[in-house]
C-alpha angles and dihedrals in degrees: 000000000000124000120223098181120131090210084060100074138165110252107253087238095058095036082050091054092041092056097048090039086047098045089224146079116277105244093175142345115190115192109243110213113213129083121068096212105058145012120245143197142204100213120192102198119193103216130170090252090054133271117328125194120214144165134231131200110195124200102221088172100228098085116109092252091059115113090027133124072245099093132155095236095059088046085056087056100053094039089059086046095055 
């Protein structure tokens, strides 16, 4: 399920980040409800090299998996080594 609420927005300093990491301009993040453990994000990015869709997985640090060996950094590891 993907929310489409304005009042549902993407915190400056991670749109910030987005934009920089992305190499584009945020056209829109909608919040994805699932998970417990973390927030997500469907993220449109404008680049020069078109429009790219990502997805982010934000730690928030109250989801059952914080504090856990569980991290997001060590599931971005394992994701770039697939």
């Amino acid at each position: 399920m993907v929310l489409d609420h304005a009042d549902i927005q993407l915190p400056e300093s991670i749109r910030q980040w987005v934009e920089a990491s992305a190499g584009g301009r945020l056209r829109q993040a909608r919040r994805v409800i699932g998970g417990q453990s973390r927030e997500a994000w469907t993220i449109d990015v404008d680049t020069d090299h078109g429009p790219a869709e990502l997805f982010l997985r934000r730690e928030v640090g109250y989801g059952p998996m914080s504090g856990s060996i569980y991290t997001i950094g060590r599931e971005a590891r394992i994701y770039r080594a697939l």
